[in-house]
N, CA, C and O of each residue as an XYZ file, in Angstrom:
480
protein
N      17.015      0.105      6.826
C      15.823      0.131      5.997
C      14.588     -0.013      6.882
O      14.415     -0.844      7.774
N      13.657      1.070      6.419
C      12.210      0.689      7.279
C      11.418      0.568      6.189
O      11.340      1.314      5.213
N      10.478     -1.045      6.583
C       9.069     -0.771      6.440
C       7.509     -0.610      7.054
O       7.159     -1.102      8.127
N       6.991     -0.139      6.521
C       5.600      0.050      7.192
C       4.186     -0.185      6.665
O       3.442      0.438      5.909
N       4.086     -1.538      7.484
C       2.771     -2.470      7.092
C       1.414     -1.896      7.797
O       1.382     -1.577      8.986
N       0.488     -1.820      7.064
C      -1.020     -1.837      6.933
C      -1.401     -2.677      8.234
O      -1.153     -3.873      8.081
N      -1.886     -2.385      9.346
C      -2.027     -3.156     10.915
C      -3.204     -3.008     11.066
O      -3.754     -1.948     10.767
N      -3.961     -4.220     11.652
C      -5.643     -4.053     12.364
C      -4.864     -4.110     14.191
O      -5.477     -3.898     15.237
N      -3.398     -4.459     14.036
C      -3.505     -4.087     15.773
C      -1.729     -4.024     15.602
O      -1.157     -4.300     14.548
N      -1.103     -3.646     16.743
C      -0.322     -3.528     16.997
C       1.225     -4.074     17.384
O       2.131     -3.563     18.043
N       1.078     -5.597     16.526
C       2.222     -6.995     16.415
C       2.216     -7.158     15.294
O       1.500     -6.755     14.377
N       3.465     -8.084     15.404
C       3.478     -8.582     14.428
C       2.811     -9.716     13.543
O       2.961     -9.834     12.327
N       2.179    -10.391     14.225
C       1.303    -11.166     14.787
C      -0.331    -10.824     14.018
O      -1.037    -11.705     13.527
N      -0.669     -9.416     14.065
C      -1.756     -9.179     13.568
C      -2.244     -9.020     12.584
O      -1.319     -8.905     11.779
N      -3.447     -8.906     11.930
C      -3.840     -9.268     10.580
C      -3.532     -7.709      9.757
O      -3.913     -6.579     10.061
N      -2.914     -8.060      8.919
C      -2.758     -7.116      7.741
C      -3.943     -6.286      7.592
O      -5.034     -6.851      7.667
N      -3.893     -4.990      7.384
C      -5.133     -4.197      6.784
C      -5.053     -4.239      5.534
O      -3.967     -4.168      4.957
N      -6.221     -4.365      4.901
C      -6.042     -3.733      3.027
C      -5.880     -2.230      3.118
O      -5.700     -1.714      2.015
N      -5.892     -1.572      3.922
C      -6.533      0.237      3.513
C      -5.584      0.459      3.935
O      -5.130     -0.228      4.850
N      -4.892      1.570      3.388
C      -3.965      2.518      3.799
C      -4.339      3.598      4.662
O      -4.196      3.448      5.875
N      -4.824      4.723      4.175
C      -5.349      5.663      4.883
C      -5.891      5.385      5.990
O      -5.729      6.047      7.015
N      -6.757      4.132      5.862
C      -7.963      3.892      6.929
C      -7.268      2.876      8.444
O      -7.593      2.595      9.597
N      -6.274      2.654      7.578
C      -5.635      1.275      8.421
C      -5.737      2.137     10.076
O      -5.945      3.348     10.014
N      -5.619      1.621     11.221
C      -5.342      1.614     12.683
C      -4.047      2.268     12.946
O      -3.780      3.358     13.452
N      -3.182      1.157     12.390
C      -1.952      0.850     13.102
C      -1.263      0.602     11.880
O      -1.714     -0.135     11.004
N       0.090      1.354     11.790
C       1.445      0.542     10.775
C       2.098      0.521     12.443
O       2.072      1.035     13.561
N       2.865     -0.860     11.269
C       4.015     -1.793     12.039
C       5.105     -1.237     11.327
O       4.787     -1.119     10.143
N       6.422     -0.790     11.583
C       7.013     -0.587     11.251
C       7.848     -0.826     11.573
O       8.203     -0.412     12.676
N       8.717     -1.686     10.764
C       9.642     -2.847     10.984
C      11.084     -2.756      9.931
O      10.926     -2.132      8.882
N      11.976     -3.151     10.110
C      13.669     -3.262      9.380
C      13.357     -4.682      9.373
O      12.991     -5.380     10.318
N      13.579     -5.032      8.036
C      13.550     -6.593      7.495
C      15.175     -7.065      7.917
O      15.296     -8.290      7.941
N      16.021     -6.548      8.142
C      16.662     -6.901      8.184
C      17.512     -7.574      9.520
O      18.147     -8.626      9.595
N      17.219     -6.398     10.644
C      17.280     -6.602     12.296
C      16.283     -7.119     12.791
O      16.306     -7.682     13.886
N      15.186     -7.001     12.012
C      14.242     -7.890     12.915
C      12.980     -7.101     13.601
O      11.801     -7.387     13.808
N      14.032     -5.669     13.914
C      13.459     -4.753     14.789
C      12.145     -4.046     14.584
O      12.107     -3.695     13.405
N      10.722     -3.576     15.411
C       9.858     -2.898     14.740
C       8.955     -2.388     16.512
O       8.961     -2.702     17.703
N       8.436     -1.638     15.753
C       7.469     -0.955     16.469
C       6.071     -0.163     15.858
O       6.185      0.267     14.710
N       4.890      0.033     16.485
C       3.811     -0.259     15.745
C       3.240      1.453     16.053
O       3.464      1.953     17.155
N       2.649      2.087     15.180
C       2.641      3.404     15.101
C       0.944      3.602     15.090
O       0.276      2.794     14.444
N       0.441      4.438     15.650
C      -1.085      4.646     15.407
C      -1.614      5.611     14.354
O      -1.668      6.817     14.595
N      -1.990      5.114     13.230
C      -2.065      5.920     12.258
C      -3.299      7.289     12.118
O      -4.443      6.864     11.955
N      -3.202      8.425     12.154
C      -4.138      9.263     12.084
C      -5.155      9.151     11.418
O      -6.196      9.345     12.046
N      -5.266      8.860     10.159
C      -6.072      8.344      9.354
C      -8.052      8.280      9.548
O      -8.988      8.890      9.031
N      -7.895      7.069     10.690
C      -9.250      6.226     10.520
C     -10.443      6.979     10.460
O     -11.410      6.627      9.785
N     -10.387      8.473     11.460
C     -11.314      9.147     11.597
C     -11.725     10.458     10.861
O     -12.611     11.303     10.991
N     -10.304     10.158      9.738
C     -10.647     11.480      9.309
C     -11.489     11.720      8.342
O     -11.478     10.842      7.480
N     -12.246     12.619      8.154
C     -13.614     13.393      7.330
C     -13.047     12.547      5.996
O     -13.503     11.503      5.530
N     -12.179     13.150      5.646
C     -11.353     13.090      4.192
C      -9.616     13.258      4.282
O      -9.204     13.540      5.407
N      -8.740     13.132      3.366
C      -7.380     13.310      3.418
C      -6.720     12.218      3.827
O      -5.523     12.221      3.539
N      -7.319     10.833      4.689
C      -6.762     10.021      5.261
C      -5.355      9.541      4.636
O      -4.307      9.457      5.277
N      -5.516      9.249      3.303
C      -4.380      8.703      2.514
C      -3.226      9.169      2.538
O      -2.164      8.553      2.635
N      -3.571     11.259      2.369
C      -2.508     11.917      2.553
C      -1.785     12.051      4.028
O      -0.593     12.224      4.282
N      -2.827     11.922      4.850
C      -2.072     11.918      6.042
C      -1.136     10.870      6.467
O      -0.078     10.974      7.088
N      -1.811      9.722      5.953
C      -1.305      8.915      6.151
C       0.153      8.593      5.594
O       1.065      7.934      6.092
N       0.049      9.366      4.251
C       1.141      9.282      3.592
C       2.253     10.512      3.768
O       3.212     10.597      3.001
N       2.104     11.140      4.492
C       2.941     12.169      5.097
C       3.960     11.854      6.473
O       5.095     12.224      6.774
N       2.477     10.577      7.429
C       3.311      9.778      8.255
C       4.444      9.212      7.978
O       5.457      9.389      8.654
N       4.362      8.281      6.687
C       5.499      7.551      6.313
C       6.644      8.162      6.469
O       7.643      7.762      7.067
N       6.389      9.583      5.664
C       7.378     10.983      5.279
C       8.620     10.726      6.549
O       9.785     10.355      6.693
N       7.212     11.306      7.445
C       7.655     11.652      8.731
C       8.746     10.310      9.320
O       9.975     10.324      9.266
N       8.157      9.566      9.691
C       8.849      8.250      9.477
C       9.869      7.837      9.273
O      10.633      7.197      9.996
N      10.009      8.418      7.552
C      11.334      7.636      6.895
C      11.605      6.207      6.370
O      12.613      5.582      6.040
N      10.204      5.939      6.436
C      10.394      4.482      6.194
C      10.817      4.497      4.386
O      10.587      5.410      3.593
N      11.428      3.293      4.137
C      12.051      2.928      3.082
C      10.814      2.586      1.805
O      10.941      2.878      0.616
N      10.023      2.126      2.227
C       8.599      0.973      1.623
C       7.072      0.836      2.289
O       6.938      0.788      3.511
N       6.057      0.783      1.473
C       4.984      0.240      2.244
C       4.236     -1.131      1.634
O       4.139     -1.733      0.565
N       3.785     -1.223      2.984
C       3.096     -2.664      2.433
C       1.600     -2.616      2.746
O       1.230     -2.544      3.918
N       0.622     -2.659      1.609
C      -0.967     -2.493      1.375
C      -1.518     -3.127      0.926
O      -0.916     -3.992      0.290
N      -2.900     -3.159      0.926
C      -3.810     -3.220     -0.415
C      -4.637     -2.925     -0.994
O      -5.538     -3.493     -1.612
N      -4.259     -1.697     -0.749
C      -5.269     -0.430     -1.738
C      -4.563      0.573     -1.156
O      -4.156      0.616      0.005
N      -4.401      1.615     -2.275
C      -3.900      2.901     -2.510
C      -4.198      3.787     -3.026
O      -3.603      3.685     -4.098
N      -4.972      5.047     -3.054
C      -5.390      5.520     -3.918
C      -4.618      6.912     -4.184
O      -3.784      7.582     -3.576
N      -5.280      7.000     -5.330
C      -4.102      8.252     -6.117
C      -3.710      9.489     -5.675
O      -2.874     10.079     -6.359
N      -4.126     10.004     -4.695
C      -3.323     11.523     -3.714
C      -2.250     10.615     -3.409
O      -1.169     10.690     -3.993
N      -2.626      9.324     -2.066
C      -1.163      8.791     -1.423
C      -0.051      8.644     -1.966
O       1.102      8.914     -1.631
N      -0.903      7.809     -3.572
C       0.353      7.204     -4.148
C       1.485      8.370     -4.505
O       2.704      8.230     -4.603
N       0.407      9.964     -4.721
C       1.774     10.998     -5.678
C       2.389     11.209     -4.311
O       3.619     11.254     -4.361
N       1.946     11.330     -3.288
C       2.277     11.715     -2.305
C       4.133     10.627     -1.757
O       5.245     11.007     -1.388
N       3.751      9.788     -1.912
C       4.621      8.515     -1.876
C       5.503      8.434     -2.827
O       6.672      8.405     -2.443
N       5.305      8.385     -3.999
C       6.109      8.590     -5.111
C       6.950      9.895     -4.649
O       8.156      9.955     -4.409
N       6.161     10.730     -4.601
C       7.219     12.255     -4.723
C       8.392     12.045     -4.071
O       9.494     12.278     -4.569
N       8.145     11.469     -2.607
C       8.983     11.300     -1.534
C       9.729      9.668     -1.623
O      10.081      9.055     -0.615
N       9.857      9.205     -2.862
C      10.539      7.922     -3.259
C      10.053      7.181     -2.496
O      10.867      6.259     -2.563
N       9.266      6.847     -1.746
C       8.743      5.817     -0.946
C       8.233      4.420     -1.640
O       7.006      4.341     -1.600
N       8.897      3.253     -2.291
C       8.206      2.590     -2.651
C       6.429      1.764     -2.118
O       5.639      2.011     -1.207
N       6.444      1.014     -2.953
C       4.856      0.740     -2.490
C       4.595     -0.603     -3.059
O       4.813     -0.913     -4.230
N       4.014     -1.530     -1.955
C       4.387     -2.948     -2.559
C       2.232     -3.668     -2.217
O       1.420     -3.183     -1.428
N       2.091     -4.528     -2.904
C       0.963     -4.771     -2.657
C       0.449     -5.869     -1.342
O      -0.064     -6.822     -1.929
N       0.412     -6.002     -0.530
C       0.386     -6.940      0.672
C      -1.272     -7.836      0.556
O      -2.358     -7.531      0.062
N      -0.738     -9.068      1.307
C      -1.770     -9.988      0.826
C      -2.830    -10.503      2.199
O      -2.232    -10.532      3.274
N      -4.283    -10.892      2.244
C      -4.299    -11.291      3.642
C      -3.790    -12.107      4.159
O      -3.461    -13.124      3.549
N      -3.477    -11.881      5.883
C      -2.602    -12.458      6.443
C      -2.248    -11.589      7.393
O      -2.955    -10.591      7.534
N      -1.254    -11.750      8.120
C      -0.437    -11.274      9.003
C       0.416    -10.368      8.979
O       0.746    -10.527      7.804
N       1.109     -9.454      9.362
C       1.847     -8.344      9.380
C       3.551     -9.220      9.164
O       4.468     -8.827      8.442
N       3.540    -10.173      9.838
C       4.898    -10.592      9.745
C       4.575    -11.506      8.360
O       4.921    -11.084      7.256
N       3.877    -12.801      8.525
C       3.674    -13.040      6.561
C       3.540    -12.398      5.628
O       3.560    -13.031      4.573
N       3.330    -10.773      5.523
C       3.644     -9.732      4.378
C       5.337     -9.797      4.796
O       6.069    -10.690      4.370
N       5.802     -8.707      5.689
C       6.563     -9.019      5.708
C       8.115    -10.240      5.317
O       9.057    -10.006      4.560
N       7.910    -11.256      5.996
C       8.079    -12.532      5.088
C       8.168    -12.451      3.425
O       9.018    -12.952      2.689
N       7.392    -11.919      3.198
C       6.775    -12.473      1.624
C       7.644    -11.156      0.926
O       8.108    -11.246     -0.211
N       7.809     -9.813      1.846
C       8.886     -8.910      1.033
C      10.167     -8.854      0.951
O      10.775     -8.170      0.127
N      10.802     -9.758      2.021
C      11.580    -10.109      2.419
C      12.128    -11.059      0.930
O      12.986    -10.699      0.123
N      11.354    -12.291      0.912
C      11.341    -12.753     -0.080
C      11.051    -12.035     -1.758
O      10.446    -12.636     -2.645
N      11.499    -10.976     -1.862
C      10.819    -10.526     -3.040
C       9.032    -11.089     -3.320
O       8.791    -10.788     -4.489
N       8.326    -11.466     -2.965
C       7.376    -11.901     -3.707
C       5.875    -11.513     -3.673
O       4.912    -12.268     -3.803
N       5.886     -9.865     -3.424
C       4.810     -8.837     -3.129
C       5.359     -7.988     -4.466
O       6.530     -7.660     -4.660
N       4.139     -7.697     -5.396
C       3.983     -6.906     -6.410
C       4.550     -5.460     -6.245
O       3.740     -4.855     -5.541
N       5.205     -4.944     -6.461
C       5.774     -3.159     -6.437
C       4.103     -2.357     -7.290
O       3.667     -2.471     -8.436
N       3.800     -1.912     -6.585
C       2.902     -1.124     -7.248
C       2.999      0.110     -7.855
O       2.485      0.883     -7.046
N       3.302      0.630     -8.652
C       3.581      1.904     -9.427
C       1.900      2.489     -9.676
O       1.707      3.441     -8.921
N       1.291      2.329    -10.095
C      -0.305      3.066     -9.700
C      -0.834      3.108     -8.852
O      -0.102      2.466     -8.099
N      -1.987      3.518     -8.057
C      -2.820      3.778     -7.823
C      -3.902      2.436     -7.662
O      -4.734      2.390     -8.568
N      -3.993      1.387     -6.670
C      -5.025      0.587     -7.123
C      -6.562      0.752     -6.604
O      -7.425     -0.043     -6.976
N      -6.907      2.045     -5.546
C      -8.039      2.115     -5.091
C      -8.370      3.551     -5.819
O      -7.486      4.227     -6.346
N      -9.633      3.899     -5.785
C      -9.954      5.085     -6.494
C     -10.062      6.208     -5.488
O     -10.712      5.918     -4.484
N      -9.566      7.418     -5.544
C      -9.776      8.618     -4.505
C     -10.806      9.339     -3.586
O     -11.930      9.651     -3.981
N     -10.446      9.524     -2.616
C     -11.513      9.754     -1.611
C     -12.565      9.156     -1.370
O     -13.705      9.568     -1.584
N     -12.128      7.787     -0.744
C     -12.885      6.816     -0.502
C     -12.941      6.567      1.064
O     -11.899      6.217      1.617
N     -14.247      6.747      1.905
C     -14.950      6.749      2.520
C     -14.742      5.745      3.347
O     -14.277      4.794      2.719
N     -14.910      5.462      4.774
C     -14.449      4.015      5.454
C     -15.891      2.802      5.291
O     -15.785      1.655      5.725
């Protein structure tokens, strides 16, 4: 199983992003081995599309889940289509989200919680 957390840097260690699209860096990590490595997300600079790109990474990826906090509605169909769940992540740390999904105790998000084509 992979997931892939919202990163302002490249550990586990580092502070959670709220933005998807916009985020730096996913961490992308197996809750289960332990194992992860931190991916540079295309996103930050782009004009527009960030979400989708971003959400195509995952694709690419394979990861199982993401962990955010904010999503807006291209990513999410984008994510959905491709079964990718989507969980809401809290501030904090990349490994305390983690942690906390581990633990069941991050919201599954089925909508959309940021509004589309939103600007950095």
């Amino acid at each position: 199983m992979k997931v892939a957390i919202c990163a302002q840097g490249t550990h586990l260690d580092a502070p959670m992003d709220l933005r998807f699209g916009r985020c730096p860096y996913f961490v992308v990590a197996d809750p289960q081995t332990g194992e992860w490595e931190h991916v540079p997300n295309p996103g930050p600079g782009a004009a527009g599309g960030a979400g989708i790109q971003a959400a195509q990474l995952m694709i690419k990826l394979k990861v199982d889940a993401v962990i955010t906090g904010r999503l807006g509605p291209n990513a999410m169909e984008v994510l959905k289509k491709a079964g990718i769940k989507v969980y809401e992540g809290t501030v904090g740390t990349v490994r305390q989200n983690l942690e906390a999904y581990r633990q069941n105790r991050l919201p599954l998000l089925t909508q959309p919680n940021a509004p589309g084509d939103h600007k950095p």
